[in-house]
N, C-alpha and C positions, 0 to 999 in steps of 0.2 A: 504494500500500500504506500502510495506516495505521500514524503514525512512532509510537513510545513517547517520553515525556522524558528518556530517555537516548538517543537517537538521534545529537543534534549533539555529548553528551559523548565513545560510542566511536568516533563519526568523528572528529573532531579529534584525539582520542586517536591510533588507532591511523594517521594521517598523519603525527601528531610522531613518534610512537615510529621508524616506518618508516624516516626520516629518515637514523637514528642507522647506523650501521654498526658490527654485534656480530657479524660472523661470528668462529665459535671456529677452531681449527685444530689436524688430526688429528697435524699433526709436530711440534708444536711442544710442549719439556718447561716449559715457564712456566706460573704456579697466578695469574690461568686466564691461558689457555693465548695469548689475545689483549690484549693492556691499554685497547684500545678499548671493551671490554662494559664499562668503569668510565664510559662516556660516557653510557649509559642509567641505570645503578648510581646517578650526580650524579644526571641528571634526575628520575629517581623518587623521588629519598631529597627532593629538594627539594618534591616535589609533595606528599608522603606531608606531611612538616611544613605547608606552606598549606594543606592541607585540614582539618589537626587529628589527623594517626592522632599512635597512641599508640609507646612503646616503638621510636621510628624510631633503627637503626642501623646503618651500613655498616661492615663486614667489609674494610678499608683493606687488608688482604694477599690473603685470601681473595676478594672480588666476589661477597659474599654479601650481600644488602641483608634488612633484618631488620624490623618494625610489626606494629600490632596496633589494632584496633578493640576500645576497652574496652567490656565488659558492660554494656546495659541494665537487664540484673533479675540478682540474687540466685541460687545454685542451675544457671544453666544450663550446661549443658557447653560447653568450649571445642572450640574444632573449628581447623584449618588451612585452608588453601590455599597451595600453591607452582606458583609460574610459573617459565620458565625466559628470562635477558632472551640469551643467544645467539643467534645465526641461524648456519643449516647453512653448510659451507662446498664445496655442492654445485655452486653456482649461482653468480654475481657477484652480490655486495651493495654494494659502494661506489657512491654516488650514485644511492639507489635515488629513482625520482620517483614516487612515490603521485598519484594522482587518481580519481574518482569518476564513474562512470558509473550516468548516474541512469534508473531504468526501464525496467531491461535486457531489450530487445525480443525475446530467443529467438535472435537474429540473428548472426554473423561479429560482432566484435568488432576495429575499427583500434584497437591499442594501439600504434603508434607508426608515423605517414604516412611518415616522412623514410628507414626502413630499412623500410617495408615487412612488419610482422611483424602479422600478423593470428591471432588466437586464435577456432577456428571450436568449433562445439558438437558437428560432424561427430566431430571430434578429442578432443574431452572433454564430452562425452555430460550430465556434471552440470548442466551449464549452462541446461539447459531446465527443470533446479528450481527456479529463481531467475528466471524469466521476472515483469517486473513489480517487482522488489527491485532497493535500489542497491548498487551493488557497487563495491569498494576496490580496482584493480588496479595493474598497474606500466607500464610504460612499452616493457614486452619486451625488456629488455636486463640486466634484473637480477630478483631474486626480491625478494618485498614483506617476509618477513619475520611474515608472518601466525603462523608457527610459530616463538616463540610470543608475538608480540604481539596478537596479537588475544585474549588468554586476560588478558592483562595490563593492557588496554584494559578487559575487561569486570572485570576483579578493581578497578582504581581506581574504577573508578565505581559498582560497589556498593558500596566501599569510602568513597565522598564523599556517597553518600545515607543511609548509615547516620549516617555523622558528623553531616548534617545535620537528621536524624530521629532525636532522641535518644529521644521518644516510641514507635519501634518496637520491639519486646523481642526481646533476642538477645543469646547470651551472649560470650563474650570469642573474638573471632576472632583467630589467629594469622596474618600472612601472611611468605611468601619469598618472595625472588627469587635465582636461582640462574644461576651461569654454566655453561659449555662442555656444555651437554647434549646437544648434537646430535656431540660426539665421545668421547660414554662418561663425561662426569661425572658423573650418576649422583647426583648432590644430595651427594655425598662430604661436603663440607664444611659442610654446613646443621646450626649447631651445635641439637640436639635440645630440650635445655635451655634455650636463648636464644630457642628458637622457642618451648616453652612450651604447645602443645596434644601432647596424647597420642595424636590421632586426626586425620586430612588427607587432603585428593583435592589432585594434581593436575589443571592444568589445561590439555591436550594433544591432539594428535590431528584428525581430521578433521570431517566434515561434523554438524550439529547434531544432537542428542539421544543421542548412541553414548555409554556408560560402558563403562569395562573393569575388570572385577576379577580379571581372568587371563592371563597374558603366559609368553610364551618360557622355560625355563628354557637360559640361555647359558654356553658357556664358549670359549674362545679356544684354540684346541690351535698348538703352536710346534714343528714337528720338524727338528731341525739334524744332519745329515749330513756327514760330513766320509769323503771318496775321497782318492784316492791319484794322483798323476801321471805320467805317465813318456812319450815322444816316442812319439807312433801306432805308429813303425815297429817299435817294440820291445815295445810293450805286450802282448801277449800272455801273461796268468798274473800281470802285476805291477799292471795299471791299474785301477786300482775308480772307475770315474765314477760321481759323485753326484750330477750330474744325470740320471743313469739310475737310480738308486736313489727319488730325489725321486717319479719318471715311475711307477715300479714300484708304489711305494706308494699314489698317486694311484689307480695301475689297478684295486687293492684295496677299494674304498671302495665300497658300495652304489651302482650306477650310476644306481638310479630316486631315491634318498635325493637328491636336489638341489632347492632353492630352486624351478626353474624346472618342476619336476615334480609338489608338493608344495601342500598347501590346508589351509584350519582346521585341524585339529589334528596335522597330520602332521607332524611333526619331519622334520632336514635334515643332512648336511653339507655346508658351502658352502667352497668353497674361493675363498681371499679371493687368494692368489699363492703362485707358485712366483719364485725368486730361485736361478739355479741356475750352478753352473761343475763343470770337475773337480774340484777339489778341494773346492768346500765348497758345501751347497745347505740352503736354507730352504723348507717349505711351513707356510703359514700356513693356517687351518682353523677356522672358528666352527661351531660345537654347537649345534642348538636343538631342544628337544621342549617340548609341554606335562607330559607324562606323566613323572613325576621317576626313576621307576622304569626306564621307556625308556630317558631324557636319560643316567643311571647307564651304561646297557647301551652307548650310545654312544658314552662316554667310554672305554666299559673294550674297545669295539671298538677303537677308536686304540692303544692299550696293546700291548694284543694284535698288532695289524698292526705297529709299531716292535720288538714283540718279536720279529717273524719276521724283520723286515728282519737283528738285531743279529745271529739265531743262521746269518745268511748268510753276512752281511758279517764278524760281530765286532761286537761288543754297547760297542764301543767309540766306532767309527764311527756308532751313533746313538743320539739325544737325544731323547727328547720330554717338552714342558712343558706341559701343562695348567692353566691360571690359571680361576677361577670369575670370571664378569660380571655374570649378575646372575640371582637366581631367582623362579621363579613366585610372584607376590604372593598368588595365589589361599589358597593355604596357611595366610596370614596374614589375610587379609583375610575369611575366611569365621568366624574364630573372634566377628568383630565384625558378623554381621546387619543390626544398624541402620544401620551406612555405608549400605549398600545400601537398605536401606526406604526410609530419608531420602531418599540420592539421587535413586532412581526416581519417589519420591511428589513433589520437587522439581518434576523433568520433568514431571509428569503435572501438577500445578499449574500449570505454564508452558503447558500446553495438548498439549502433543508426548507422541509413545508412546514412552516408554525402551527402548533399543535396545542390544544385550550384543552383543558379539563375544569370540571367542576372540584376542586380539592378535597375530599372528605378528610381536613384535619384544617391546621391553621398554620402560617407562617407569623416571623418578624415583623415580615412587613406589615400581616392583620392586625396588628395593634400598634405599629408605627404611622399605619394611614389615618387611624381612629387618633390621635395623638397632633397629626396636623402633617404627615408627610407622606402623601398618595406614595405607595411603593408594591407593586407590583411582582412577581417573585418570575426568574427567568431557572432553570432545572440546570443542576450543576455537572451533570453526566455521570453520575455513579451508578451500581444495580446492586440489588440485596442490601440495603444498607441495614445498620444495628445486630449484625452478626456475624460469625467465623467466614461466611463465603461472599464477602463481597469483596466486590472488583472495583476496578476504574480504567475503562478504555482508555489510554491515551489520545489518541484522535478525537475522540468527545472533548475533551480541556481543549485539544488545538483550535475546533471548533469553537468552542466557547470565547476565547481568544479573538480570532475573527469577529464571532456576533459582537462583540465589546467594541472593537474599534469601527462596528459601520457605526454603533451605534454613537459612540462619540464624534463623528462623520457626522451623521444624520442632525446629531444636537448643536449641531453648529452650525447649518446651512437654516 
């Protein structure tokens, strides 16, 4: 397959990055939440400076990494990019070993002789798109980490050809790098102003050419139940179990509404855990519809059902909290057209057909558009992400590469 000149940049790239060990962590109350993602934070903030970007600063509490690609011409809009430098904490990442298998035959795949862990096509089907392409994998014993360095791989390195083609016209590119996103950080911290464009895609997601400009609207429902105890033998009229009340309410819930039932655009309630005793019990509950109107009706079903629980039990014995996660960016993002013209016309400059899906999850940018910065999310080219067998084609980052500079092209005419 024929290489591009940035070939041996996001290969190297995305080997070092890989390297690093940033998984975030869902328990843990620390900002961010691992102090290791400051180990990619260094490496980057150091590369960003060698290379010449502009306005390079880290976020020393925060693990916010901050640069900029100054303006060629006069007049042109600034535009964003945010990456996210954590890895899921789904999978093992420590010691993860990256290597390159070059002109991947279609064929079973040995990613590691000594355990025996072979990655077939039978298994993940994707793999016969990449017949002829070299491919970045792991060693099967930990996840690579592609989600989301290979996004970040390809952001440096248009980011190093711009610098070094001062001749190309493009106006003032903002970038981030953001920690804990793979456990609901949410770009929280990306101060708006420090970052300085009005408008941003994220750079996330799966296989090459997919944009989203529509994602999940979420909320996290918490219902706390508290029963009453008293010795089996005597409870008759005095014992209120609340893990029967937990069980009850559960039973209540649209029984086809599930994750495991559910496609494009059909909203869900998932139930994430039950945590249950006599006396006090927890169900936990994530929200999701596209349709904001629905997502509404969902929330105000939960309401509803803790309401019938309370006028059973006593309205004492239960609680429920609803906290918002994060909403449809579409809402936002449709007010700004051009994101999308650009983007698409990007892709389609790259050679490749732009490809839309409806998201069934959320990105960064769903709560950076909700925050005040339409951002649109463009798929970073990895497959299998959050476990032992995922890859990262190289040629997807090359690609990616290209779409970034029509697309600072485009933002400048």
């Amino acid at each position: 397959m024929n290489r591009t000149p940035f070939y041996e940049q996001v290969r190297d790239r995305l080997l070092r990055y890989a390297r690093v060990d940033t998984q975030s962590a869902r328990t843990s109350d620390t900002v961010p939440t691992t102090k290791k993602q400051f180990d990619l934070a260094y490496m980057l903030r150091d590369e960003l400076n060698e290379i010449g970007a502009a306005d390079v600063w880290l976020d020393e509490e925060k693990c916010v990494l901050y640069a900029s690609i100054p303006a060629t011409v006069s007049g042109a809009m600034a535009f964003g990019l945010v990456t996210h430098m954590d890895t899921a904490p789904d999978a093992p990442g420590a010691n993860c070993q990256p290597w390159v298998l070059m002109d991947y035959d279609g064929g079973d795949i040995l990613l590691n002789g000594e355990k025996g862990i072979v990655m077939s096509p039978k298994e993940f089907p994707n793999l016969k798109n990449y017949i002829g392409q070299d491919l970045i994998l792991t060693d099967g014993t930990t996840l690579l980490g592609g989600d989301d360095k290979a996004a970040i791989a390809a952001v440096m390195t248009m980011a190093e050809h711009l610098l070094k083609h001062p001749e190309i016209p493009h106006g003032r590119i903002a970038l981030g790098f953001t920690p804990d996103e793979e456990v609901g950080g949410l770009a929280r911290d990306l101060d708006l102003e420090r970052f300085g464009a009005k408008v941003a895609y994220t750079l996330d997601g799966d296989y090459l050419g997919y944009y989203e400009d529509e994602t999940f609207n979420a909320s996290h429902a918490t219902l706390t139940l508290r029963g009453r105890s008293v010795h089996t033998g005597t409870a008759k009229g005095i014992m209120i179990n609340a893990g029967d009340m937990a069980a009850e309410f559960v039973s209540l819930l649209p029984p086809l509404d599930k994750p495991q039932f559910t496609e494009g655009r059909e909203g869900f309630f998932h139930l994430v855990s039950i945590q249950a005793a006599v006396e006090q019990a927890q169900v936990d509950i994530i929200i999701r519809d596209h349709d904001p109107i629905i997502f509404a009706r969902r929330e105000q079903l939960l309401r509803d059902l803790a309401a019938r629980l309370g006028e059973k039990y006593g309205a004492d014995r239960v609680s429920l909290t609803i906290t918002p996660t994060y909403r449809n960016m579409k809402e936002v993002v449709d007010r700004y057209p051009f994101l999308i013209e650009h983007l698409t016309e990007a892709i389609r400059l790259a050679g490749l057909t732009p490809q839309s899906i409806a998201f069934r999850g959320g990105t960064d940018g769903s709560a950076l558009s909700h925050r005040g910065l339409p951002c649109p999310n463009l798929s970073a080219g990895y497959e299998n992400a959050h476990g032992r067998f995922e890859y990262v084609p190289i040629p997807s980052m090359e690609k990616n590469v290209e779409i970034l500079l029509h697309l600072a092209r485009l933002f400048a005419e």
